[in-house]
C-alpha positions in Angstrom: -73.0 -17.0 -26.9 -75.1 -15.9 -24.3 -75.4 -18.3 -21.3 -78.6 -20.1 -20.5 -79.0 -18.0 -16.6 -78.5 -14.5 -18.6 -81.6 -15.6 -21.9 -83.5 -16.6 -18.8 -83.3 -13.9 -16.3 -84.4 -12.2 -19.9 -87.5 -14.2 -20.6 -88.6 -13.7 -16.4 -88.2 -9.8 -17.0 -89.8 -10.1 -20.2 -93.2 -11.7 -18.8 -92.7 -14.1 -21.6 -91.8 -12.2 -23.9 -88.2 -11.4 -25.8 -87.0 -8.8 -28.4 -84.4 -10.4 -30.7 -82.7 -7.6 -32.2 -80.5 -9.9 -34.2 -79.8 -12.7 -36.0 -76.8 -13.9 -34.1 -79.6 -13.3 -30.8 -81.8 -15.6 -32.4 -78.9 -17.9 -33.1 -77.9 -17.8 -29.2 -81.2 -18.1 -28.1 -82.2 -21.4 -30.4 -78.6 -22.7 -29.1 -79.7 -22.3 -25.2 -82.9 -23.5 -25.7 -81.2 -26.7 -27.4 -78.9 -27.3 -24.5 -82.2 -26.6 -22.1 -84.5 -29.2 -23.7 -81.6 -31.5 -25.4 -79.2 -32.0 -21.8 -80.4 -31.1 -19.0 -82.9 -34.0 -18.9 -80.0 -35.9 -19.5 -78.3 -34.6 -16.3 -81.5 -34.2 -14.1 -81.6 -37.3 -11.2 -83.4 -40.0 -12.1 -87.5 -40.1 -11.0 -88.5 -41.7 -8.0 -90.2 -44.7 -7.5 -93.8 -44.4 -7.2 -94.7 -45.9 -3.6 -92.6 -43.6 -2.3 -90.5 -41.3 -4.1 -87.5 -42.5 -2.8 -84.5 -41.3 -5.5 -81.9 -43.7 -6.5 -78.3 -42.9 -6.6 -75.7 -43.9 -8.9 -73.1 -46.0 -7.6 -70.5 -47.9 -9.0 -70.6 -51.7 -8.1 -70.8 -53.3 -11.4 -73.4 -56.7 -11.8 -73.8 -60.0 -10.4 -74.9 -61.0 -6.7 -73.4 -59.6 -3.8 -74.9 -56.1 -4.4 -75.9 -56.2 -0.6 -72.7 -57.2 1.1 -70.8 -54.4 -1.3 -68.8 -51.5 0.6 -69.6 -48.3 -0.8 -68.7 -45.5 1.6 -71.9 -43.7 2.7 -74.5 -46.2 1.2 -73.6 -49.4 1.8 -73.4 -52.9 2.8 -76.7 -53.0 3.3 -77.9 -53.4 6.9 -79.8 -56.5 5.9 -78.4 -59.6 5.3 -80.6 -61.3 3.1 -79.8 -61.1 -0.8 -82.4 -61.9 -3.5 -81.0 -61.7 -7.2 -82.4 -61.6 -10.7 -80.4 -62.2 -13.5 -81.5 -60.5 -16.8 -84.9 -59.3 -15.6 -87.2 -60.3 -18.0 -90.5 -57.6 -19.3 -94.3 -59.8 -18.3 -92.1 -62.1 -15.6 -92.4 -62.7 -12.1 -90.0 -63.4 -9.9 -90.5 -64.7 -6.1 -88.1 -65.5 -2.9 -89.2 -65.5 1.0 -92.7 -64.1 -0.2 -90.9 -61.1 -2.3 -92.5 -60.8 -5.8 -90.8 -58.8 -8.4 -92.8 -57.9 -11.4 -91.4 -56.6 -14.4 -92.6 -54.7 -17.3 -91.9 -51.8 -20.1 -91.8 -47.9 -19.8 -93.1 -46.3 -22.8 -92.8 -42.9 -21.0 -89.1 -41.0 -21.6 -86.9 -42.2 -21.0 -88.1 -45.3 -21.9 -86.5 -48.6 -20.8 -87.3 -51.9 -18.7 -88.8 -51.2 -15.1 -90.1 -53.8 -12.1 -92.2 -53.3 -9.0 -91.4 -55.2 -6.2 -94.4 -56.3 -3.0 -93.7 -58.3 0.4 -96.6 -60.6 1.2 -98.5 -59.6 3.7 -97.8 -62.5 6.0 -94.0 -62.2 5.7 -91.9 -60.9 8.8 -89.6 -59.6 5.7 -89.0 -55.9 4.9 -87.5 -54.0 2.5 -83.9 -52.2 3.5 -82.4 -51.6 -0.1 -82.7 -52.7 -3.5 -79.4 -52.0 -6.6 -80.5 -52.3 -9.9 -77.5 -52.7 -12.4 -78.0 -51.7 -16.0 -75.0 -50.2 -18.1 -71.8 -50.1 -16.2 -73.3 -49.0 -13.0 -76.2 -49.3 -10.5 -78.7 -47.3 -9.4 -79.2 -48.0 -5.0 -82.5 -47.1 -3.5 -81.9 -46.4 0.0 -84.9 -47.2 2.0 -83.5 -46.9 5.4 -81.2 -44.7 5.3 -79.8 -41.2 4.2 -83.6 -39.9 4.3 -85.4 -42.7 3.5 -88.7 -43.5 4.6 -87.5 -46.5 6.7 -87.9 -50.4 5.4 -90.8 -50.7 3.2 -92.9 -53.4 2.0 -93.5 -53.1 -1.6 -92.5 -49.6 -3.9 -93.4 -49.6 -8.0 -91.2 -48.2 -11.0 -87.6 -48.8 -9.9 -84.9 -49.4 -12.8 -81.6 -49.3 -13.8 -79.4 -45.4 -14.8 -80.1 -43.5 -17.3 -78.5 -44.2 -20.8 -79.5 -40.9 -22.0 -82.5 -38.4 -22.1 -85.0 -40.8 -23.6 -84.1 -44.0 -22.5 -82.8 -46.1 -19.4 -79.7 -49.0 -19.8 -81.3 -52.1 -20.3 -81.9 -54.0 -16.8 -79.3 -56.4 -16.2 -79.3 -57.2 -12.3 -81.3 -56.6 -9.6 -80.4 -56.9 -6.3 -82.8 -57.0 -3.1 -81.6 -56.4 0.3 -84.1 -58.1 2.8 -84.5 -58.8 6.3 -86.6 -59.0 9.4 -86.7 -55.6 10.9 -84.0 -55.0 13.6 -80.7 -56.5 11.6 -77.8 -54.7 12.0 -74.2 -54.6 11.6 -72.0 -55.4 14.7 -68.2 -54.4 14.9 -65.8 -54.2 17.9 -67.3 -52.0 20.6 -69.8 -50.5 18.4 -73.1 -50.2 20.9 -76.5 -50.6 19.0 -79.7 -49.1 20.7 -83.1 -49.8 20.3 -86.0 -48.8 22.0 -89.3 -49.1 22.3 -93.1 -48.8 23.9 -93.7 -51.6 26.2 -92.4 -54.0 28.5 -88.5 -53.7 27.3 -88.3 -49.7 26.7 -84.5 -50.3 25.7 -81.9 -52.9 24.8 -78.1 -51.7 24.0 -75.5 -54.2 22.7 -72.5 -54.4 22.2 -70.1 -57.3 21.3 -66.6 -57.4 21.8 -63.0 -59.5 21.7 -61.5 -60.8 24.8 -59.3 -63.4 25.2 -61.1 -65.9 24.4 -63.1 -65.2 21.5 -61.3 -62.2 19.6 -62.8 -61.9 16.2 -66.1 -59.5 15.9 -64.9 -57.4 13.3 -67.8 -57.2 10.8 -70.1 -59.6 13.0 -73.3 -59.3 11.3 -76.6 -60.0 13.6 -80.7 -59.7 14.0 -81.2 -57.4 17.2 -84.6 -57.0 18.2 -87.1 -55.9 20.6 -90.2 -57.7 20.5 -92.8 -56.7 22.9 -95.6 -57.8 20.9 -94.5 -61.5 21.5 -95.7 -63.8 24.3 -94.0 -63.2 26.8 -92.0 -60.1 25.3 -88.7 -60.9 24.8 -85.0 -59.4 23.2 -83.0 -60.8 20.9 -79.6 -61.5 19.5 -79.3 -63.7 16.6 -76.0 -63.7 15.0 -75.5 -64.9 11.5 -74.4 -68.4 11.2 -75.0 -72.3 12.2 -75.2 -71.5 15.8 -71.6 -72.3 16.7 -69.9 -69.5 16.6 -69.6 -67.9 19.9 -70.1 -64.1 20.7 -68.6 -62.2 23.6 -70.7 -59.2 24.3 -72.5 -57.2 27.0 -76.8 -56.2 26.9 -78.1 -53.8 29.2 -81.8 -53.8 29.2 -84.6 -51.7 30.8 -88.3 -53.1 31.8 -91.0 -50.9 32.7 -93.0 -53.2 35.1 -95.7 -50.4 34.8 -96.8 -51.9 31.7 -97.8 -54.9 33.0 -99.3 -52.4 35.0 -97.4 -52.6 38.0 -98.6 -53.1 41.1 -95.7 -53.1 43.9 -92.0 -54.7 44.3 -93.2 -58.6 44.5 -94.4 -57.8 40.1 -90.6 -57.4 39.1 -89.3 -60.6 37.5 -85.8 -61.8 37.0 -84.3 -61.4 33.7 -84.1 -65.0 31.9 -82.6 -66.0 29.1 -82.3 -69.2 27.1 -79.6 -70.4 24.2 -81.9 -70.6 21.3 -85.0 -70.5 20.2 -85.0 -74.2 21.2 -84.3 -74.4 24.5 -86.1 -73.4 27.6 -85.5 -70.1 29.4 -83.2 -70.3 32.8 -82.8 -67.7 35.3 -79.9 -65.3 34.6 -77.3 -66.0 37.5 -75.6 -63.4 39.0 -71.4 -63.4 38.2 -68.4 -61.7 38.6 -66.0 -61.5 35.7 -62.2 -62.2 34.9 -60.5 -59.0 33.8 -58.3 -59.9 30.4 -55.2 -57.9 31.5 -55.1 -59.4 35.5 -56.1 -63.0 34.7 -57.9 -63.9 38.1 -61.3 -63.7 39.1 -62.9 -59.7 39.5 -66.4 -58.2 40.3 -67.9 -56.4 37.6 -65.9 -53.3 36.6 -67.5 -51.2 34.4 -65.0 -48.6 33.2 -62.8 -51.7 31.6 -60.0 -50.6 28.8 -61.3 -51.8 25.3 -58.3 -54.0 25.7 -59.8 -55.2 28.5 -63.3 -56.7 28.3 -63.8 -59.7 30.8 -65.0 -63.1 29.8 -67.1 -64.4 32.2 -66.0 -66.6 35.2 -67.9 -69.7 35.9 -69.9 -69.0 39.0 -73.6 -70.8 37.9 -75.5 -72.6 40.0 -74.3 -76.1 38.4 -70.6 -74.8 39.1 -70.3 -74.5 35.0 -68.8 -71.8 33.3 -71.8 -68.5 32.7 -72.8 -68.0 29.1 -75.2 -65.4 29.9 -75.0 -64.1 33.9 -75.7 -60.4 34.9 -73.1 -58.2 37.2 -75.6 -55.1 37.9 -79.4 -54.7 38.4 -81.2 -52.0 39.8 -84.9 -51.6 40.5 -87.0 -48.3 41.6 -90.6 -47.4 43.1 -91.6 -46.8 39.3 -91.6 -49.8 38.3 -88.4 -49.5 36.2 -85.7 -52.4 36.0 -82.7 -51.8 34.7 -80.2 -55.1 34.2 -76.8 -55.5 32.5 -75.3 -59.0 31.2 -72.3 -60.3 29.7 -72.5 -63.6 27.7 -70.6 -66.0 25.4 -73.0 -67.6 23.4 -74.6 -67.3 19.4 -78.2 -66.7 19.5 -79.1 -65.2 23.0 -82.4 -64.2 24.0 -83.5 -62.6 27.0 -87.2 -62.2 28.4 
């Protein structure tokens, strides 16, 4: 039979039209245009969603909660760490959590099936990062943030589960949404996250680390944030937990004073940093550091061995041991500061 590129590189040089000159090329034609109309709609990728056009992908997770937290090589855990799931989806329902409202309804276009739109309130912090939608054995994962997404989003329309065939989509079983403030990310051993931004802080890197006295970061999962919009502008660190779980790590962070605008040297201000949210902001105290392998007390060496981070040596002004104490700062005539810290604590944050 012929193939389906050969009867249409005919039709193209035909300008439409085809001579038959037998049966059996009547029979191979009919048979093409079957497989044209009757599969490959069945093997196209599925429509985007209407907001956006983002594509999902098929990936194989199965149902349930925990969609978010999943490792699938390439697409996820999600970088948010907020989960909100709906069991069996029902068509005229609502569903709401942390402001998200998920709306479901039927498709009578092909293929056909159970679809839902999904909207942030407007007075949420909360965005979008991904959303899996299990129907069948599988899932389909819209990828809002990454591989060519159009970044975290705040509502889309028309997402569902795979395709059961050409005219119809797998019924919609689960439906996973991955949500967070913008900024979370993932944290493992010696992995440094960037940010930057226009403003006072123009960039914050972090990185968190194992030393020898708090040695598990593998997998640490945290909000990491610049927020120059807030009074006074400030970065943050908030690591996922009750607060009493300590983090080793190190932040270099870069002010432009001329925002402010600057004026001279006597308008750069020390870093400060406080514990929490709670607690009032203190002066970051210059100390030295205790390198892991010698054991004794060392200035700030920056070309450490991974094996080698430093925890940090008590050297405060109360004689205490430093959560959060700087070992380099530089300023210049432009009005740039650039500062780097160590500290041992859960939820830094540093203005």
């Amino acid at each position: 039979m012929a193939s389906a590129r050969h009867v249409l590189e005919k039709l193209r040089s035909s300008d439409g039209r085809i001579r038959v000159k037998t049966l059996s090329g009547v029979s191979a034609l009919v048979a093409v245009i079957a497989l044209l109309v009757g599969v490959l709609p069945a093997m196209a990728h599925d429509f985007g969603t209407d907001t956006h056009d983002v594509h999902p992908v098929v990936v194989a997770y199965g149902g349930g909660s925990g969609a978010c937290s999943a490792t699938i090589e390439g697409r996820l855990p999600s970088a948010a760490s907020k989960e909100f799931h709906i069991n069996n989806p029902q068509a005229g329902m609502s569903y709401t959590q942390d402001g998200i409202t998920v709306t479901v309804r039927d498709r009578t276009d092909k293929p056909a099936g159970r679809v839902f739109d999904f909207t942030v309130a407007a007075d949420s912090d909360f965005v979008v990062y991904d959303v899996i939608v299990n129907g069948g054995s599988q899932n389909n994962h819209y990828d809002y943030d990454g591989n060519g997404g159009p970044g975290t989003v705040k509502d889309d329309k028309t997402l569902h589960a795979p395709r059961k065939n050409a005219n119809s989509l797998f019924n919609l079983s689960h439906v996973n949404i991955c949500y967070d403030v913008p900024g979370i990310t993932f944290f493992a051993c010696d992995d440094t996250v960037t940010l930057t931004d226009d403003g006072l802080f123009t960039v914050a890197e972090a990185t968190i680390f194992a030393n020898f006295v708090h040695d598990e970061c593998t997998g640490k999962r945290g909000s990491f944030l610049i927020d120059n919009e807030a009074d006074p502008p400030n970065v943050t660190l908030a690591f996922q937990g009750d607060g009493t779980a300590i983090a080793a790590g190190r932040l270099d962070v870069t002010k432009d004073f001329f925002e402010n605008p600057f004026q001279g040297p006597e308008d750069f201000e020390d870093l400060e940093y406080r514990r929490t949210e709670q607690d009032p902001y203190v002066d970051v105290s210059w100390c030295a550091v205790r390198d892991k392998a010698v054991g004794d007390g060392t200035e700030f060496n920056d070309v450490l061995a991974a094996d080698e981070y430093p925890s940090l040596l008590g050297v405060t002004d109360d004689g205490g041991d430093a959560i959060s104490c700087k070992v380099y700062e530089e300023e210049d005539a432009t009005g740039i500061q650039y500062t780097v810290v160590y500290f041992e604590l859960e939820d830094p944050q540093w203005r």
